[in-house]
N, C-alpha and C positions, 0 to 999 in steps of 0.2 A: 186709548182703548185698553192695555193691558192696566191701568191704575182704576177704571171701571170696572174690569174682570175680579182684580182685587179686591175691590171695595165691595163687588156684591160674595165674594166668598166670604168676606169677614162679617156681615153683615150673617148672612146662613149660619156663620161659626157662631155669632150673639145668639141668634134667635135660637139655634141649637142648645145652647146652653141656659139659653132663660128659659125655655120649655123643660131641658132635665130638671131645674131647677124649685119648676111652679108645683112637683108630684112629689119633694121631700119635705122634710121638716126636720129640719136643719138646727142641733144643739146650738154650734160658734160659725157666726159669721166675720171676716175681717174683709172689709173694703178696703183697696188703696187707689189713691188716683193715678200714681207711675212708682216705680221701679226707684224711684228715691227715698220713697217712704217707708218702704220696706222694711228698710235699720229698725226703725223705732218699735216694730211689734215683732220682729224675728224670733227676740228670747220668749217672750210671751206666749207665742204659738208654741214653740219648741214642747212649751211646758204642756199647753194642753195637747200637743198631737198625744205625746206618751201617754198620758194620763186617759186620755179619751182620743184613742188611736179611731179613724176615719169619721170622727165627727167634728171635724174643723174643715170649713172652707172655705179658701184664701181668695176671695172674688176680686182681679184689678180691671182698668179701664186702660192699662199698657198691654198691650200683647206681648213685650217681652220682660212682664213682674211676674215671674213663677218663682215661687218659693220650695227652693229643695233641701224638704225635711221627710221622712216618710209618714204617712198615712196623713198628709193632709193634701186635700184636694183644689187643685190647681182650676180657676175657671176665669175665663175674661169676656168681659161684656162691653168693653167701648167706653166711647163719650154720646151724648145727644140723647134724640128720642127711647133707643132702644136699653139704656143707662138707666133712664129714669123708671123705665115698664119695669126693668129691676128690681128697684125700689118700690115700687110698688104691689110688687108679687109675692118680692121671699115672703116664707115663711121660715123663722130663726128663734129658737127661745133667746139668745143672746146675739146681738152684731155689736161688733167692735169697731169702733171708726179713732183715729184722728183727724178727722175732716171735719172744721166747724161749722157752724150756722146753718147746721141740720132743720129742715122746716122752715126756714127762711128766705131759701132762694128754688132752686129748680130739685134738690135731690128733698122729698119730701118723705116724712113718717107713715106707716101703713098698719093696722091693726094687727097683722098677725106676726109680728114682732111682740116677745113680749116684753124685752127691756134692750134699749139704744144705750148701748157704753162709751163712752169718750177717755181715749188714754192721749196721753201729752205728746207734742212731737218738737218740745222748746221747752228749759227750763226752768224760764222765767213766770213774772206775775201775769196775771188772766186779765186785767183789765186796760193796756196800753198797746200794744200790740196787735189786738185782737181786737173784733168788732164789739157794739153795746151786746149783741145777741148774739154773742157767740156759743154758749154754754147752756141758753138758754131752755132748749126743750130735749136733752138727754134725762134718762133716767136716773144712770148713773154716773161719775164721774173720779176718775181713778185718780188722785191727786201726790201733786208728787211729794209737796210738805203742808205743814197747817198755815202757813201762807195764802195758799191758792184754797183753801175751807177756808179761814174768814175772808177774803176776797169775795170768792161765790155767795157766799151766807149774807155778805153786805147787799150785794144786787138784790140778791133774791128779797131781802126784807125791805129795800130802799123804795123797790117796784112791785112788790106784792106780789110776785109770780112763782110757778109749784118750785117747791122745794125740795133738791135731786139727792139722793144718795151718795152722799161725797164719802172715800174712802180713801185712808190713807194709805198707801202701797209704795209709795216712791217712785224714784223716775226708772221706765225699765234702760231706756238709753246708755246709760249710766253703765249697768251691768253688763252692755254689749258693746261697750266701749272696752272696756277694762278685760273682757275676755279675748277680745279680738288685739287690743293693744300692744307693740311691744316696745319697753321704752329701752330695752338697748340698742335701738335703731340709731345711727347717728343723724344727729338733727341737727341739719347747716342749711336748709332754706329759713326764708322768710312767705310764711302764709300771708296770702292778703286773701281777707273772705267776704267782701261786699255783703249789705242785706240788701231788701226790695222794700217799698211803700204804697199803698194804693195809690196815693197821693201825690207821685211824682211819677210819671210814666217811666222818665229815664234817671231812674236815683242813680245809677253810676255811670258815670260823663264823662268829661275830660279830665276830671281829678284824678282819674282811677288810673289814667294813659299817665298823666305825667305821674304820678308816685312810682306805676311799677318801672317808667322810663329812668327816674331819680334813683332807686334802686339797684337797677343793672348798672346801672353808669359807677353807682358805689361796688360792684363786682359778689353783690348778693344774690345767692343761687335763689330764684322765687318761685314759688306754685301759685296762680292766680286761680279760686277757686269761685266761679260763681253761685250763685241761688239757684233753688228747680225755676223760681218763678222768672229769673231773668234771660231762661229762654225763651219764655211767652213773648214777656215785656222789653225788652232790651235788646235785640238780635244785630242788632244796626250797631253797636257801640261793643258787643261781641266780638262782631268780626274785626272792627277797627283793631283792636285789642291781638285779636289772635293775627290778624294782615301785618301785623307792625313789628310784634316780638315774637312769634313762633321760630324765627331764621335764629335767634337770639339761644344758643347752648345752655345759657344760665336761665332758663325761660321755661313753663311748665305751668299749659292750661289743666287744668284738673277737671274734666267733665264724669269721671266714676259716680256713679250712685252713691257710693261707699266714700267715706271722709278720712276711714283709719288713716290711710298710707300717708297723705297732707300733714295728719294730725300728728303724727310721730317721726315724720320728716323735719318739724317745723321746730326752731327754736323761740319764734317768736311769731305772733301772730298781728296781724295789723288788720281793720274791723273799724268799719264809723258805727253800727247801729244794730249789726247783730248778734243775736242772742246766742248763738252758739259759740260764743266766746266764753261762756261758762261752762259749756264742755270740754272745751278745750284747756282753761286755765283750772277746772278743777280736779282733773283726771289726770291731767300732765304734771301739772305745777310749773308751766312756763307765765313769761310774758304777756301782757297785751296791751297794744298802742291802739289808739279812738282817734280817728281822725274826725274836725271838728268842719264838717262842712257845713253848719248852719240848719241842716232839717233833722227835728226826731220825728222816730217813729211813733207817730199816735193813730190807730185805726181806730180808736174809740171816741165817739161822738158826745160822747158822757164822762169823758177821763177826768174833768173839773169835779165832779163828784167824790171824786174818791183819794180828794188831797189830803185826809189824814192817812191814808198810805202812802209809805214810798214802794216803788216798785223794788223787789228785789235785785234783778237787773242791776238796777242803779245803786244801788248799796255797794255791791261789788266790785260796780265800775269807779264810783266815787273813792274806796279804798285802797283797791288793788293794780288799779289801772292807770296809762299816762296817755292824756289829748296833747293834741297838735294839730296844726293850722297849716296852708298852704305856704305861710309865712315862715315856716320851722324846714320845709320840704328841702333844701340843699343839706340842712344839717341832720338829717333823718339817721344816718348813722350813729351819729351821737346821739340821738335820741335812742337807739334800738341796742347799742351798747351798754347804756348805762340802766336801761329797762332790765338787762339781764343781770347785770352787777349787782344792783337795788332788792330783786325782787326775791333771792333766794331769804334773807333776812327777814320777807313776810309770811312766807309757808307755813308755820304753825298758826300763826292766825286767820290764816286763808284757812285753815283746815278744820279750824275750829269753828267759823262760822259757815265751814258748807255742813259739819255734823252736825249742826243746830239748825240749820235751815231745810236740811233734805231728807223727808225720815229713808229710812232703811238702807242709808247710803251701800252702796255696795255688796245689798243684797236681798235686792229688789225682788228678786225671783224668788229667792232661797223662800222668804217669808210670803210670797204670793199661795201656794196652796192653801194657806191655811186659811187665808181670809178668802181666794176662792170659796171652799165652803162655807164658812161661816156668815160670809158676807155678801156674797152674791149669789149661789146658787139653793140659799136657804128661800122659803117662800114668805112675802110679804105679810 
């Protein structure tokens, strides 16, 4: 009874809100699906609340992703039918999403929108990862180097479809990284940060149990940090996980929204597939070990396409990085030791290749006004 009494107040609380919502018209829209995704467009908003103080509003489907900056407006609408009336209502000259394959599945495009922005929330290649359609029906598209433009520009000419306004601005993460960051923190764990795959319900198994088990039993303090998506997907091999090692002193699930505290905890990070290993190795300038359990991540049904590219990703990983196999897992010390010995000797080349790969590194923002005007909010 009282979870029905809830359910129809939050439900009043939507409809409340999609009604204040249908009678404005709305400069900046930002959708987020929860409270994880928030990091990635914080600096961003930041920027416009100042600039265009109470015409940003922060619209999530979490009731508890309220973004506390002043003058921008806080509102949540759910998941489901009443999600979607959303979407089909606002009126925005500009929404901001990182949420892909806009128009493709249930969250559809509505006319009185004038232009669908897509900023990054990974900062890897657009085509392995991600679906064929992922990008496909944004207007614009905030890109983080000329990578992800000829990428986009390949599809778009490969398949004949419109052709979006790709700008170069950088990655904002990067910038909210680096401000929040503090690297005199001492860093004596070991991050282990799993990614997810459509294609495997359960990508992290029993490998995940026995590594971070191999670990403790070596007397490394570890943070196990999962994906947002492995609480959907995964909840069963979750708890195995927290049921086994929680009692364990040197042991630390990491469920915060927020990645800072992991990330500058960690001297070394261990990762089979994801992408935020490039935040971490290129902001920190630590380690990272690839465990080689047999699956990558390909969300793209089309990625044979696009074999004269290598994904950036892998450039990185292929350079900078050291695999391991279930077969390595007793000696994982040795392996995690001599990753940190090794790697300080490749820093200026790692450095060198994220300032050629990432425009406005580290200043992301600083450089956003200006192409705000010039580049988005000028008329067609």
């Amino acid at each position: 009874m009282l979870k029905t009494i809830k359910k129809i107040k939050l439900n009043f609380l939507i409809l409340k809100n999609i009604f204040f919502l249908a009678d404005k018209n709305i400069k900046f829209v930002f959708y987020s699906e929860n409270k994880f995704y928030q990091k990635y467009s914080y600096q961003l908003i930041e920027l416009l609340g100042k600039k265009y103080p109470n015409q940003v509003y922060y619209i999530s489907s979490d009731l508890n992703d309220k973004i506390s900056i002043p003058n921008i407006h806080n509102l949540f609408i759910g998941n489901g039918l009443l999600m979607k009336i959303f979407f089909l209502i606002v009126k925005a000259e500009f929404f901001f999403l990182t949420l892909t394959d806009l128009d493709n599945h249930y969250l559809r495009k509505n006319k009185s929108v004038g232009k669908y922005i897509y900023y990054f929330h990974g900062a890897g290649s657009t085509f392995k990862a991600y679906t064929k359609k992922a990008f496909d029906n944004y207007d614009i598209i905030l890109c983080n180097g000329q990578f992800q433009v000829d990428e986009i520009k390949f599809r778009e000419n490969k398949k004949n479809i419109n052709k979006k306004k790709l700008i170069l601005t950088g990655y904002f993460y990067f910038d909210h990284i680096a401000k929040k960051i503090d690297l005199n923190q001492n860093a004596d764990e070991i991050l282990f940060a799993p990614s997810w795959t459509y294609k495997h319900k359960n990508f992290i198994n029993e490998n995940c149990v026995n590594i971070i088990d191999e670990l403790l039993k070596k007397n490394y303090k570890v943070s196990f940090r999962p994906h947002p998506e492995h609480f959907k997907r995964s909840i069963k091999i979750l708890k195995i996980i927290k049921d086994k090692f929680s009692s364990n002193k040197n042991f630390r699930f990491d469920e915060n929204t927020e990645n800072i505290d992991s990330m500058q905890k960690a001297k070394c990070l261990i990762t089979e597939n994801s992408g935020f290993f490039l935040e971490y190795m290129l902001m920190l300038n630590r380690p990272v070990l690839f465990f080689d359990d047999g699956i990558e991540k390909i969300h793209n049904n089309d990625y044979k396409n696009f074999s004269d590219f290598m994904p950036l990703e892998v450039i990185f990983k292929n350079e900078f990085c050291q695999n391991f196999s279930m077969n390595d897992i007793k000696n994982i010390n040795v392996l995690i030791d001599n990753s940190i010995k090794n790697f300080h000797s490749k820093i200026p080349q790692l450095n060198n290749l994220r300032n050629e790969h990432y425009y406005n590194f580290g200043k992301t923002i600083e450089k956003f006004e200006k192409i705000l005007e010039n580049q988005i909010l000028i008329k067609d």
